[in-house]
C-alpha positions in Angstrom: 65.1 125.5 110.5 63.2 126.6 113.5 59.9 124.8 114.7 57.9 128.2 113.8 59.2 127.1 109.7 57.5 124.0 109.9 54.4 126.0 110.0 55.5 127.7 106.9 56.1 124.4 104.9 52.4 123.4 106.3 50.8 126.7 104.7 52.4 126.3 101.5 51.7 123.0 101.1 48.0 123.7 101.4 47.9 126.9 99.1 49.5 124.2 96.6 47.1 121.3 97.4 44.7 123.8 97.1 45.7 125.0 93.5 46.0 121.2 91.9 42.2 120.9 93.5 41.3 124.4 91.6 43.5 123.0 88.3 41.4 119.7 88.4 38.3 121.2 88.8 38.6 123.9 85.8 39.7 120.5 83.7 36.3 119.0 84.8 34.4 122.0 84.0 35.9 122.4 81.0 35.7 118.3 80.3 33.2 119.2 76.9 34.6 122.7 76.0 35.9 122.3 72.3 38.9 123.0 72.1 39.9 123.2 75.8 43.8 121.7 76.4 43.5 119.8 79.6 46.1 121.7 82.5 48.5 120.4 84.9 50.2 122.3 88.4 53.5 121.8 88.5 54.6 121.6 91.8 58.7 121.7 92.9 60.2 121.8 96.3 61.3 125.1 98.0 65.1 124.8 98.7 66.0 127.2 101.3 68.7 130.0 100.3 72.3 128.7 100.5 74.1 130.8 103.2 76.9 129.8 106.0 74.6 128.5 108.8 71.8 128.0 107.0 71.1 124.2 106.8 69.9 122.8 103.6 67.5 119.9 104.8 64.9 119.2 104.4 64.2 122.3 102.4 61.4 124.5 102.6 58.1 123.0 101.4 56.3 123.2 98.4 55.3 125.8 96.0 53.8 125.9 92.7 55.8 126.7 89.6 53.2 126.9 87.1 50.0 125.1 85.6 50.8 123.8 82.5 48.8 123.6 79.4 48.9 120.0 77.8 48.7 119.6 74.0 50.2 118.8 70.7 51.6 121.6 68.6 52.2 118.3 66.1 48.7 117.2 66.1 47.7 120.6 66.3 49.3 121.9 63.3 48.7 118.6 61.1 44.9 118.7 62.0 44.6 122.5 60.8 46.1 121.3 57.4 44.1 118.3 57.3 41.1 120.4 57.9 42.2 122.8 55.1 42.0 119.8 52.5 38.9 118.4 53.4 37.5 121.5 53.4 38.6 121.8 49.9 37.2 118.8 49.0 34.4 119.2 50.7 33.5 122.3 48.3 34.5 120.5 45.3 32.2 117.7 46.0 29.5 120.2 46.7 30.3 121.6 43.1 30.0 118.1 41.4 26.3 117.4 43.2 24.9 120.7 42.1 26.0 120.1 38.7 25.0 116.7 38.2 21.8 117.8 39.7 21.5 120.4 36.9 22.2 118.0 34.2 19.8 115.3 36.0 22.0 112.7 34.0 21.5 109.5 33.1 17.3 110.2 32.8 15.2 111.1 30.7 15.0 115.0 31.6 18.6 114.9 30.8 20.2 116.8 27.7 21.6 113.1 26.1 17.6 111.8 26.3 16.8 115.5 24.2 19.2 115.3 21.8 18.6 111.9 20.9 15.1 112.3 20.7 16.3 114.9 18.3 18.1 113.1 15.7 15.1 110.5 16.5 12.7 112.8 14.7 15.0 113.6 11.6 15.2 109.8 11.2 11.6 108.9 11.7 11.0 112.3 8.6 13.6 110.8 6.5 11.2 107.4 6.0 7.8 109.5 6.4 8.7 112.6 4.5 5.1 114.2 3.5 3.8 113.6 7.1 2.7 116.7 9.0 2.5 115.2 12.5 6.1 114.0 12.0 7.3 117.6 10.9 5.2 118.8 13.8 6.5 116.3 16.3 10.3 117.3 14.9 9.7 121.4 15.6 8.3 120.4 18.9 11.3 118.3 19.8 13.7 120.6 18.7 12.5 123.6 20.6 12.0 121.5 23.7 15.7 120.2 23.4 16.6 124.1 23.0 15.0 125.2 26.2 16.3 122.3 27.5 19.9 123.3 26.8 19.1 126.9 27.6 17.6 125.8 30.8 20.6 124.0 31.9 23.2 126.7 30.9 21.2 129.3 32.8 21.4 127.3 36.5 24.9 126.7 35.3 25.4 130.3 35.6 22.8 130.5 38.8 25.1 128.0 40.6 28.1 130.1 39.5 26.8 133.1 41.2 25.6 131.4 44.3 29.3 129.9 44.8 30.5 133.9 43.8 28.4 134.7 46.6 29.7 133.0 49.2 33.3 133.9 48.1 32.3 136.8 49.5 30.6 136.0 52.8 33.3 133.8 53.4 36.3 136.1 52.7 33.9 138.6 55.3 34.7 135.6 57.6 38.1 135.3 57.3 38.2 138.9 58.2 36.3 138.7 60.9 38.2 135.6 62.5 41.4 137.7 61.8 39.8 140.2 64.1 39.4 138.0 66.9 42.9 136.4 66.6 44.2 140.0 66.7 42.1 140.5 69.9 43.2 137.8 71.4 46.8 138.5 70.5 46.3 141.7 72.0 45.4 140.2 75.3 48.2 137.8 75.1 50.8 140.3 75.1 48.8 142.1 78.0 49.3 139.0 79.8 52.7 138.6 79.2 53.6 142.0 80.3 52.4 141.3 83.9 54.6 138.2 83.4 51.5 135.9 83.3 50.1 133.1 80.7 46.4 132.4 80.0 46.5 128.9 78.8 42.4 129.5 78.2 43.3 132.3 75.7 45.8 129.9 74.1 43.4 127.4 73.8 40.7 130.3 71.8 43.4 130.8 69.8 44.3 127.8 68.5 39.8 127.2 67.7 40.2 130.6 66.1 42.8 129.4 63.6 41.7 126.0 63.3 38.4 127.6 62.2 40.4 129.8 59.5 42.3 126.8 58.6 38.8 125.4 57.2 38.9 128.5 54.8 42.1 128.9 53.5 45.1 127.6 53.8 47.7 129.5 56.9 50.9 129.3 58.1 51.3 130.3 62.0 54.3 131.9 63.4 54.3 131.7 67.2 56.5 134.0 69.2 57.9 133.8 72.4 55.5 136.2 74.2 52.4 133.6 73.1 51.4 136.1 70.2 51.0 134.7 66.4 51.7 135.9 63.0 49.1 134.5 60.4 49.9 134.1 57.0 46.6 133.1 54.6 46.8 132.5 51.4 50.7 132.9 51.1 49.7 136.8 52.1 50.4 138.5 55.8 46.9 138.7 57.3 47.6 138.8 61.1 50.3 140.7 63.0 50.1 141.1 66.7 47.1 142.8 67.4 46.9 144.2 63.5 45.0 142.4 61.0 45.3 143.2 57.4 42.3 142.5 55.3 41.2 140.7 51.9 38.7 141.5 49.7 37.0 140.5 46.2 37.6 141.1 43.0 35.5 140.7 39.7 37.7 140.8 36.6 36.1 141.9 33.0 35.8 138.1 32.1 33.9 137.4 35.1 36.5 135.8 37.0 36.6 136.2 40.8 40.0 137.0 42.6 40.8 137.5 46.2 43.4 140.5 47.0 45.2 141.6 50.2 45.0 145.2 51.2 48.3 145.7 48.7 45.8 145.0 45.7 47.7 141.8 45.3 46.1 138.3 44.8 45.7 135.9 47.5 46.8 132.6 46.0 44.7 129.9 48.4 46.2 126.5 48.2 43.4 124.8 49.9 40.3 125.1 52.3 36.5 125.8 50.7 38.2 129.6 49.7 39.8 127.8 47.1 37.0 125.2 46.3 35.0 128.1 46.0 37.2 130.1 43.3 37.7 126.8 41.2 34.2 126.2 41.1 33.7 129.8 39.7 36.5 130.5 37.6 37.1 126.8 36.1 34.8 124.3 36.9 31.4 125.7 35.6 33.0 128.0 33.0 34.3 125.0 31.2 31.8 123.3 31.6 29.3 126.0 30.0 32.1 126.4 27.5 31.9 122.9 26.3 28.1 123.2 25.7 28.7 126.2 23.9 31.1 123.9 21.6 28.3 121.0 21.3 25.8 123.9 20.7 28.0 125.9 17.7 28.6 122.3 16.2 25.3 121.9 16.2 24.0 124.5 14.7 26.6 124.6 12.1 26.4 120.7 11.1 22.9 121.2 11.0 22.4 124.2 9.1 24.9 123.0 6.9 22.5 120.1 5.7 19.2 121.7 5.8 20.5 124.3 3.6 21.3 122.0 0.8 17.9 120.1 1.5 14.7 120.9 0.0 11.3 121.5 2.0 7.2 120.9 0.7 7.6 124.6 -1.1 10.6 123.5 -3.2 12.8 126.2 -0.9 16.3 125.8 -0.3 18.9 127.5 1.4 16.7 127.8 4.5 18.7 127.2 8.0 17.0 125.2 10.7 18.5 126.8 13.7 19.3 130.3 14.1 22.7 131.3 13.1 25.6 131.8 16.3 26.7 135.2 16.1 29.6 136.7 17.7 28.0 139.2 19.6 29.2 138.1 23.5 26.5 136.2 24.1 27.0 132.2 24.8 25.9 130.1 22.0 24.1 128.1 24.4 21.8 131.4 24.9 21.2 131.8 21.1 20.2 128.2 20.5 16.8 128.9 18.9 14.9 127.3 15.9 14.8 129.8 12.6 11.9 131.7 13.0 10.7 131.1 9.3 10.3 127.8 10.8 8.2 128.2 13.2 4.6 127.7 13.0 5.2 126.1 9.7 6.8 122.2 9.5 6.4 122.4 5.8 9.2 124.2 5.5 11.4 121.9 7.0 13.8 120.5 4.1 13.8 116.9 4.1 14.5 116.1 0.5 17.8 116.0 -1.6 15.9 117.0 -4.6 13.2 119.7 -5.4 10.2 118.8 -6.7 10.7 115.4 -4.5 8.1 116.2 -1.8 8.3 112.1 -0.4 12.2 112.3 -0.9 13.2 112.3 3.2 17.5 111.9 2.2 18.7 114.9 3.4 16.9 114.2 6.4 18.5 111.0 6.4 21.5 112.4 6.0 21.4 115.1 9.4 19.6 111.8 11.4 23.6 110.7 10.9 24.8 113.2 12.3 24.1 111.6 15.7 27.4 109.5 14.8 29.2 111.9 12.6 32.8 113.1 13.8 32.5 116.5 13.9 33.7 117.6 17.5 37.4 117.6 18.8 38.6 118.1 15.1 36.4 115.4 13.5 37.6 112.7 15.9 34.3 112.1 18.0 30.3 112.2 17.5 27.9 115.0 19.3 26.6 112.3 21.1 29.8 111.0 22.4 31.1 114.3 23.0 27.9 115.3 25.5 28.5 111.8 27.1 32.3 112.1 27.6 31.3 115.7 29.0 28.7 114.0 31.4 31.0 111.1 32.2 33.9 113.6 33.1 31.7 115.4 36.1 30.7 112.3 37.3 34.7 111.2 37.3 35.9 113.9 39.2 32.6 114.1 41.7 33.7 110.1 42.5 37.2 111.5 43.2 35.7 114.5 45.4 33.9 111.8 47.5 37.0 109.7 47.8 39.0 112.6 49.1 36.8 113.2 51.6 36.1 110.2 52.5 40.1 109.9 53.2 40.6 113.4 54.5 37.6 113.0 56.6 39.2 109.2 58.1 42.5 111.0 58.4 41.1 114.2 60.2 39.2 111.9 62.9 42.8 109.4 63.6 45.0 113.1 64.3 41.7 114.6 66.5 41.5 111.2 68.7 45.6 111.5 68.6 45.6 115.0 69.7 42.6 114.4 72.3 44.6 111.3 73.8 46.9 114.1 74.2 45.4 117.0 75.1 41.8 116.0 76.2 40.2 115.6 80.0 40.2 112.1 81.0 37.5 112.3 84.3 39.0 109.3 85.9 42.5 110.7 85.8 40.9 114.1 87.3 38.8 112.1 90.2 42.1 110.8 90.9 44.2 113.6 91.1 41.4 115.4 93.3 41.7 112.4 95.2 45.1 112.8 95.9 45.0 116.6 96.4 42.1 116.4 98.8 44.0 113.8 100.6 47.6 115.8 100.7 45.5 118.6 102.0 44.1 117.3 104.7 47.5 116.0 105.2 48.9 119.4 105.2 46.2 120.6 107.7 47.3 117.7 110.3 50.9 118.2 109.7 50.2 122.2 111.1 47.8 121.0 113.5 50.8 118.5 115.2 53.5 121.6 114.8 50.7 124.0 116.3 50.5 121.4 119.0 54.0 120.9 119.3 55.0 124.6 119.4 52.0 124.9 122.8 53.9 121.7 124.6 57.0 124.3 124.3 55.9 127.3 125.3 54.1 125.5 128.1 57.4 124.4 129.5 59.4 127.8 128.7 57.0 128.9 131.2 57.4 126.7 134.1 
């Protein structure tokens, strides 16, 4: 190696310092980016060509081989499904508080405090059975316990269509995220044509699906050029730079569905997506459903008894409530009080006999009906049927908390693992700028000496 190399060795080694200063510096910049993945210049020596009279040592200098993205495809990948869960969870506990809310249970605006106050009154006529105000007060507390339960189905379905709703602003999300993966995919594969990487493009893809993870469920196929195949739902939703996109479905029973571009459904696993379609096509609906059950029985038991009861005109055969027809419409919608009823407590039957106008038995005898066994095939009472029903919600909202309480714990231990990994420590950046700034002015003194070297020589060559 001649003396004029050494000034080679002392120019690489400051275009190398130079780039571990510029790598350092983007880490600080980028210190409180999320989702920015920390870099790293690798540096190796230059080793000369191997050739007969070419000698090997020292070598060449310095160059840079690469910068280096640091993170945790490990971390990365369990965070994403950990996300998915709590996500899930996160929806499902969001279901459970707008119900309960609806249902405003224990209290008394609640549906237990209405229907007890209901068989209150038939038990209060059965002792006082010629008294108008108590007639009066039992009319008024059955039509308020009918709004009441009317009331409550109707934000039932209110909360329904709100969580239909943002099915489909969120399913318009997942589109548009599977967009911008494409996009960046597409760029990606630019970059890997000119035989480059963009570790920040990396790093937007990996928030991009980390963000769709939240919403359903993925599985991410990374190729060797950097590009990713996304795969939501169990269904092919990102390929390269082309996306294929879901959409929403209504069936004729008023469930929602989520199809790819095939028409087939999308089966989410977890994230809200699938929070969302639970809470739409189970959750509420059975819930409503078992109202509708409490209602018919109801209405039937009740009926049953006032028809065989006698009223201040010595009528019979007069129903209380309206019947439940089997038109489509919800029983709970078609709880009403007869309207030969209303207006008129005297022809409320409250005796067993006619011609009895003090006789309050049959009264009596639908007052029992608040401990009857009449639901779940004559094994449990109205009133322990609505409170098993309440119970239930507040059961599985407990359990929604829980989860994400522990998703929520277990989310924040991978994020600190994969930050310990991936994330900018400043002190470990000051020092490596520390180091570079030093090996450059190292590098600067090292040409300096060779430049002065190199005028002591030609000096002499010319004397």
């Amino acid at each position: 190696m001649s003396i004029f190399s050494s000034l080679q060795i002392g120019k690489l080694a400051l275009r190398a310092q130079y780039k571990g200063m510029e790598v350092s510096g983007q880490n600080v910049a980028n210190a409180n980016t999320p989702g920015y993945s920390r870099q790293r210049v690798n540096l190796v020596a230059v080793v000369p060509g191997i050739s007969p009279g070419v000698n090997l040592a020292p070598g060449r200098g310095v160059k840079v081989a690469g910068v280096e993205r640091i993170h945790s495809e490990f971390y990365r990948t369990q965070l994403m499904n950990t996300a998915s869960h709590l996500s899930y969870w996160i929806m499902r506990q969001e279901t459970y508080r707008g119900v309960e809310v609806i249902f405003m249970e224990p209290g008394e605006y609640g549906l237990n405090q209405y229907l007890g106050d209901f068989f209150d009154a038939w038990s209060e006529l059965s002792s006082s059975a010629e008294s108008t105000a108590i007639r009066t007060g039992l009319l008024e507390r059955a039509e308020t316990f009918t709004r009441a339960v009317q009331d409550t189905y109707l934000r039932l379905t209110e909360l329904r269509f709100d969580l239909r709703d943002e099915i489909g602003s969120r399913v318009q999300q997942v589109n548009q995220l599977a967009k911008e993966i494409a996009v960046i995919n597409d760029k990606i594969l630019f970059s890997h044509a000119l035989k480059q990487t963009s570790n920040e493009l990396l790093d937007q893809l990996d928030l991009a699906l980390e963000e769709l993870s939240g919403l359903i469920d993925i599985r991410v196929f990374r190729k060797e050029n950097g590009a990713v195949d996304v795969f939501a739902g169990g269904s092919l939703l990102v390929q390269n730079q082309n996306t294929y996109a879901f959409d929403v479905e209504m069936a004729l029973d008023g469930t929602v569905h989520i199809v790819n571009h095939h028409g087939t459904a999308v089966e989410p696993q977890s994230g809200r997506l699938l929070g969302l379609l639970q809470g739409v096509n189970e959750t509420i609906p059975e819930i409503q459903a078992q109202i509708d059950q409490l209602v018919s029985a109801l209405v039937e038991e009740v009926n049953r008894l006032h028809r065989g009861g006698y009223n201040l005109y010595n009528e019979t055969g007069i129903n209380f409530f309206k019947e439940i027809e089997d038109n489509g419409v919800p029983p709970s919608l078609q709880f009403a009080l007869n309207e030969e009823l209303a207006g008129d407590p005297s022809r409320i039957a409250a005796a067993s006999e006619g011609g009895q106008p003090g006789n309050g038995l049959q009264a009596l005898e639908i007052s029992r009906l608040r401990s009857a066994p009449v639901m779940n095939e004559g094994k449990v009472s109205m009133i322990d049927y609505y409170r098993g029903l309440v119970a239930s919600i507040g059961v599985k909202g407990q359990e929604s908390t829980r989860m994400v309480e522990a998703f929520t714990k277990a989310e924040t231990q991978l994020r600190e693992e994969h930050l310990a990994v991936a994330g900018v420590s400043l002190d470990e950046e000051v020092m490596n700028m520390i180091q570079f700034q030093h090996a450059w002015h190292a590098a600067a003194r090292f040409i300096s000496y060779v430049d002065y070297m190199i005028g002591t020589l030609i000096d002499e060559l010319g004397r």
